[in-house]
Structures are given as C-alpha cells and as structure tokens.
C-alpha positions in Angstrom: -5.9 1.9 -19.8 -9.2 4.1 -19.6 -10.4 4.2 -16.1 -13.8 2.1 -14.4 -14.3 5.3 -12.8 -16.1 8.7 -13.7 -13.5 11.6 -13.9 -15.5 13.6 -11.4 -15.8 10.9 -8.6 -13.4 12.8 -6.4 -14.5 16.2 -7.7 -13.7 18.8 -5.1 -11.4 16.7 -2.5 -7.8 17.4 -2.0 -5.2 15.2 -1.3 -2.1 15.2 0.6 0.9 12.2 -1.0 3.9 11.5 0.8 6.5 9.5 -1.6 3.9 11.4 -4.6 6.5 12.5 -6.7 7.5 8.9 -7.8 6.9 5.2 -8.9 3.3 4.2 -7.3 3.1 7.3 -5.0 2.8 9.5 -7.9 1.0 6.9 -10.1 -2.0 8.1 -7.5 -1.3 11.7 -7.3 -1.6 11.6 -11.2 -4.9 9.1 -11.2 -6.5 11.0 -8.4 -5.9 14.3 -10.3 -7.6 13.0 -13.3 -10.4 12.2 -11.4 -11.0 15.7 -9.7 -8.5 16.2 -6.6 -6.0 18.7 -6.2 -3.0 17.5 -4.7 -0.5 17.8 -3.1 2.9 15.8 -3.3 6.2 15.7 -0.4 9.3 14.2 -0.6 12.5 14.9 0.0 14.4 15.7 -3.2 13.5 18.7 -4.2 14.2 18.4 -8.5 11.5 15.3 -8.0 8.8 17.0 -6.4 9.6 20.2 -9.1 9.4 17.6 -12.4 6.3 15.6 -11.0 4.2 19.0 -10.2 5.4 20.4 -13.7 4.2 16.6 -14.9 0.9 16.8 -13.2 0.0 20.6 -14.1 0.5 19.6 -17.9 -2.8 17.2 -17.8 -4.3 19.8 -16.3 -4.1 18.9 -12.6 -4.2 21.4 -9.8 -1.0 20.3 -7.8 1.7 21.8 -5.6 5.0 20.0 -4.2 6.0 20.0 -0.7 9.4 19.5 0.5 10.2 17.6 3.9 10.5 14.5 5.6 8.3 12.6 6.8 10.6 11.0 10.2 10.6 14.8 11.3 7.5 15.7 13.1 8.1 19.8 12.2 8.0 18.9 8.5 5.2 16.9 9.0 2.9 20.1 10.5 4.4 22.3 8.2 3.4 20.0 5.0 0.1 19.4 6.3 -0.5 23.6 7.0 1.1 24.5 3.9 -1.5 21.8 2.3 -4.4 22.8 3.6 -3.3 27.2 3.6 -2.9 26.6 -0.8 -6.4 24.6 -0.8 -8.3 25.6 1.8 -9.1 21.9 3.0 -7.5 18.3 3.3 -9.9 15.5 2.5 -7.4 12.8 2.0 -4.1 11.1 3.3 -1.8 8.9 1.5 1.2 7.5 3.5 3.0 6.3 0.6 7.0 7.3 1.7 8.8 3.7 1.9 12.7 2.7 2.7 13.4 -0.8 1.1 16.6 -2.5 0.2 17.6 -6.5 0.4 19.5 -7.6 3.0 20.8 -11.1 5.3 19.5 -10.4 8.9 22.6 -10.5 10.2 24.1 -8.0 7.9 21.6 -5.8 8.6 23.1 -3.1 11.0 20.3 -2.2 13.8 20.6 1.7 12.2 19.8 0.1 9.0 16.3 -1.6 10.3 15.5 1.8 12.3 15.8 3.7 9.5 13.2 1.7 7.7 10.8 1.7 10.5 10.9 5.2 11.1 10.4 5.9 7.3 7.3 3.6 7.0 6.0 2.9 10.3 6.8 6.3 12.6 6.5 8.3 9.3 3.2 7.0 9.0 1.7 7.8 12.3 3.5 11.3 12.1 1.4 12.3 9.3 -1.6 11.1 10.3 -1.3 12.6 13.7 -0.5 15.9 12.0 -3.4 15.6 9.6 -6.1 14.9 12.1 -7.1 18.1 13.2 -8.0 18.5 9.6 -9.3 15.4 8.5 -12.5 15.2 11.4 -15.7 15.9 10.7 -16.1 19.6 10.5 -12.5 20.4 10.6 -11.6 23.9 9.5 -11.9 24.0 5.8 -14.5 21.2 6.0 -17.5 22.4 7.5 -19.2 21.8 4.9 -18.5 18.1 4.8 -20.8 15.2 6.2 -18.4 12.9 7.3 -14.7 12.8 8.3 -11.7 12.5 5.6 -9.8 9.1 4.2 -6.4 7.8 5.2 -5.1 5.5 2.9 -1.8 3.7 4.1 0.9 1.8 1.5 1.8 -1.5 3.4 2.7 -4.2 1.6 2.1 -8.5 2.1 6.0 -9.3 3.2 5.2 -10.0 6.9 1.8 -12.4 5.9 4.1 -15.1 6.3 7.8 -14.2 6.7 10.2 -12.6 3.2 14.1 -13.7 2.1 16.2 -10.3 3.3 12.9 -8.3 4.2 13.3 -8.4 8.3 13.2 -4.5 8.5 10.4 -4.0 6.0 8.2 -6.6 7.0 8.5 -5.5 10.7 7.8 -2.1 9.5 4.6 -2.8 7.3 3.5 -5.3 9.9 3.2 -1.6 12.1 1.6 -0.1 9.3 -1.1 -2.8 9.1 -1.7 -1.8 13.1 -2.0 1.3 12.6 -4.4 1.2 10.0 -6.5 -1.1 11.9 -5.7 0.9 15.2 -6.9 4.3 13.9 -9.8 3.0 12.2 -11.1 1.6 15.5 -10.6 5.3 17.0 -11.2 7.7 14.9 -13.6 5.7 12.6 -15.5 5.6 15.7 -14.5 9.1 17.1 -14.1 11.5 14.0 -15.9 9.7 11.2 -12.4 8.8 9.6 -12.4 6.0 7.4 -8.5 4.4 7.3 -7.6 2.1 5.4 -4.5 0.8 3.3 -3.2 -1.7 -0.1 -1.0 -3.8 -0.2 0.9 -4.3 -3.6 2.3 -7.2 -5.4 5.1 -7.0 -7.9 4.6 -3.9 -9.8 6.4 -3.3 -12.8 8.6 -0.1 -13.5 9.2 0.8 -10.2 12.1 1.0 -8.2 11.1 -1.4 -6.0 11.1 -3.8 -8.3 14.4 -2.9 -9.9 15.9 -3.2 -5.9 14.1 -6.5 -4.7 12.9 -8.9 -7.9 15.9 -8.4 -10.4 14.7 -10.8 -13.5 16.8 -13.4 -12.3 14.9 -13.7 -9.3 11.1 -12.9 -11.6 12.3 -16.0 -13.2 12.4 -18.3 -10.3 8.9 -17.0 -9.2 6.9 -17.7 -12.5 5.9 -21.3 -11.7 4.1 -20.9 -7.8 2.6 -17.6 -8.6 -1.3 -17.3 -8.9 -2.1 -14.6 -12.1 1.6 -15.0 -12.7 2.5 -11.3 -14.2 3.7 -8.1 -13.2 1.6 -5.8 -11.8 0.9 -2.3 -13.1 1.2 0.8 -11.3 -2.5 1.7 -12.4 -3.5 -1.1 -10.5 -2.6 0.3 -7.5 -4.2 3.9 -8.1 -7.7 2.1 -9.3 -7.4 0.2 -6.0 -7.1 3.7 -4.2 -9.7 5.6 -5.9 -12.0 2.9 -4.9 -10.8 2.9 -1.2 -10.9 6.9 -1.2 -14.3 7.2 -3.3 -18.0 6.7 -2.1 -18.1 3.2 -3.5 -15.9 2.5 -0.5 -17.6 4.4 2.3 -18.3 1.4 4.0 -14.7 -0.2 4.2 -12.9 0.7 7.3 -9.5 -1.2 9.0 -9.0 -3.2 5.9 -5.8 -3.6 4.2 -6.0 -4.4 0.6 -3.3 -6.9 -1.2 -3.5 -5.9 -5.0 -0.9 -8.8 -5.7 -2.5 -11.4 -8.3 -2.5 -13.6 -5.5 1.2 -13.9 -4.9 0.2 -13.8 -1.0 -1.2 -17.0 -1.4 1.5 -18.7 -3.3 3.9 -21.7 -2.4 5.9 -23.8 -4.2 4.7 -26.5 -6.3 5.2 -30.2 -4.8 4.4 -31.8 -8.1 4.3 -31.1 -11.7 0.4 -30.3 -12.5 0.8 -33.4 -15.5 1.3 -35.8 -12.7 -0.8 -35.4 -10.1 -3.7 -37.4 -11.7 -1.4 -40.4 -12.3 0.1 -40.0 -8.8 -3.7 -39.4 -7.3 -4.8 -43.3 -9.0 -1.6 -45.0 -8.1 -2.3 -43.4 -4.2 -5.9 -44.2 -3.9 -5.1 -47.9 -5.3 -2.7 -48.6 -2.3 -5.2 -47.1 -0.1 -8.2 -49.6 -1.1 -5.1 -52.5 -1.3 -4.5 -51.6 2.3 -6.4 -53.9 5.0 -9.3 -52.3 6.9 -10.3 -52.1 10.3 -8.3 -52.1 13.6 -5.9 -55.5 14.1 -7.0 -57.7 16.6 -5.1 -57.5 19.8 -3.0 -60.6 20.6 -4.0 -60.3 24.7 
C-alpha cells in the first residue's frame, strides 16, 4: 500500500533494529529505509541478517547487519559502536527481538520463562542502556541535533488482561510497558528522549502468528473480535514512522496497541439478532414488577 507519509520524513536519521532482519522487525527497517533512514539490523543468525541487508540495499536503502545478542551486554556495546562508527550517529532505537512460544503454566520449565524475559524485557533495557550515551541531546555524532533521539519498544497487549499459555510473554511485555514508561519519565525529562512503544494485534505472515493463532484457533476468534481481520505488517511500520517522526514529537510513555481492537474484545453473551427481542421481553417484566419498597409487617 503507498504510504500517508512523505519519503523524506526521516531523511537524515539512522536507525538501530534488533529482531530487523525478520517478520515485523524488518517490515520497519525496510519502511523506515524508504522513508530516508539508514539502518542498521542485529540478530543472531547470521544468513538472516546477510539476505535482509542484501534485501534492503536492492530498494536502494543504506543498511548494514549486525550480529549479536541482545541478553549479552558486550554485544549490545559492540552493536551500538559498530552502529554509530559506519553512520556517524544513532537517532533511533527499536527493541524489536522477541522469544514466544505457547505453553500450560505448569509445563512451562522456570529456564523456559527466563529465557523469554531476558530476550524481551532485560534485552530491552540492555540496548537502551547501551544506546544512551548516543541518543541525548548533543551526543557525539549529534551535535547538531535539537533534541534527544527516539526509542521505540515492541510490547504487545497479552498482559492487559491475562492470555491462554502466554505467562512468560505477558510477564515479559508487562516489563516492557515499565520500561517504556520508566525511561520516558527520566530521560524524557533528563536527555530530551522521547520513548515510546506499539503494541500489535494479529499480524498476518509472521511467525508469530504461525506459532500462537494456528487457523484453527483464527476461527474461534472471528465472532468477539472488533475490525475482525488480520493485521498487516505495514501497519505496524506506519504506526512506527509516526511514533519516530515529528508528527509524534509530543507523545512520550505511551504504548500503542495497533490491534483492530482485539484488546477490547470478549465473548459474545447473545447472538446480535436477539438482543432486541430479549431487551422488550426484559423491560416488560420490569414495568410488570411492583414498585416501591414493601411495607414492613412491625
């Protein structure tokens, strides 16, 4: 779909992606790149990050890959100074490296739920904590800048209320959700860092889905879902140029659901036919009923 957005709207910036190389993580490298970034993409497989910067540099998009891991705090630094030694600056952060797979609480092995919190939550706050020195307001590289850089954090809406077999995500992305809001407090305040993060609904063609809504499961969902449809990976990166563009400069701490609702949904009591032959038949008892407080037999 063509984009609401100029091409040049993040002329100039560069961008660090963790998880960039695929499904929604690289659905923003690529959008942000159209739209005047360089970036830069880290992961940990090596033949991903190689195929997704050969991807990028074919539409023209200055872009390097960056191998490491985000739950070690060396590859952190050295992805961050690699980053900004190739571009000369770091203007924006996205934490988009996730762990995710179904599973019954008490299946779940306590490695298993650490794994997933270090992943998205401690990964998180490693690579902003790395990034920081270079993300303030007149960090090396951006001198020339008049205000500080952008985080943008991928959380997700599992933990709004509670999620089937998603103990260790949603504990994880409920830690992501403080962070944001944590950091934005600080070094919005301190370093003129705006931080903020989306939170996606079912998005079509991405692993994610593939792991945790198989179609059987899709099915089930159709009928208690506001905007019942699958969302699209573009959705998310429109949602992040806005967040990471001036059109956004004055959103700070906010998480963004980009869900078609889903957040809100529950399941439906009553068919939608029936409730206004059930509403007549309700209010006719209530006007048979008799009014007024019973006399008391003392």
């Amino acid at each position: 779909m063509e984009s609401p957005f100029k091409s040049d709207v993040l002329k100039g910036k560069v961008a660090l992606l963790t998880g960039g190389g695929s499904g929604i993580g690289y659905e923003i490298s690529e959008q942000f790149g159209k739209h005047g970034a360089s970036v830069a993409i880290m992961g940990r497989r090596k033949e991903v990050l190689d195929a997704a910067v050969s991807a990028l540099e074919s539409l023209g998009i200055r872009a390097i890959g960056l191998q490491g891991d985000v739950r070690k705090q060396e590859d952190a630094a050295r992805v961050v100074e690699s980053t900004v030694k190739h571009f000369g600056r770091l203007d924006i952060l996205v934490n988009a490296a996730a762990g995710n797979f179904l599973a019954a609480s008490e299946n779940l092995s306590p490695n298993g739920f650490r794994t997933v919190m270090d992943i998205d939550s401690v990964g998180t706050f490693t690579m902003c904590h790395e990034a920081l020195k270079y993300l303030k307001k007149g960090a090396p590289g951006r001198e020339d800048s008049s205000s500080g850089g952008f985080i943008l954090n991928i959380s997700a809406t599992l933990h709004y209320t509670a999620t089937w077999y998603q103990i260790h995500v949603s504990a994880a992305k409920a830690a992501v959700d403080s962070i944001t809001r944590n950091l934005a407090l600080e070094w919005g305040t301190d370093y003129d860092i705006k931080v903020n993060g989306i939170a996606p609904g079912p998005i079509g063609d991405t692993a994610g889905m593939r792991k945790l809504a198989p179609n059987e499961m899709a099915i089930v969902a159709r009928d208690s879902m506001p905007l019942y449809k699958l969302g699209e990976k573009w959705d998310i990166a429109m949602a992040a140029i806005y967040l990471a563009s001036n059109a956004g400069k004055y959103i700070n701490g906010m998480t963004m659901p980009v869900d078609g609702g889903l957040w809100l949904s529950k399941p439906r009591i009553i068919p939608r036919e029936a409730v206004s032959s059930l509403s007549r038949v309700v209010e006719k008892k209530a006007r048979a009923a008799p009014v007024g407080v019973p006399k008391s037999k003392l």
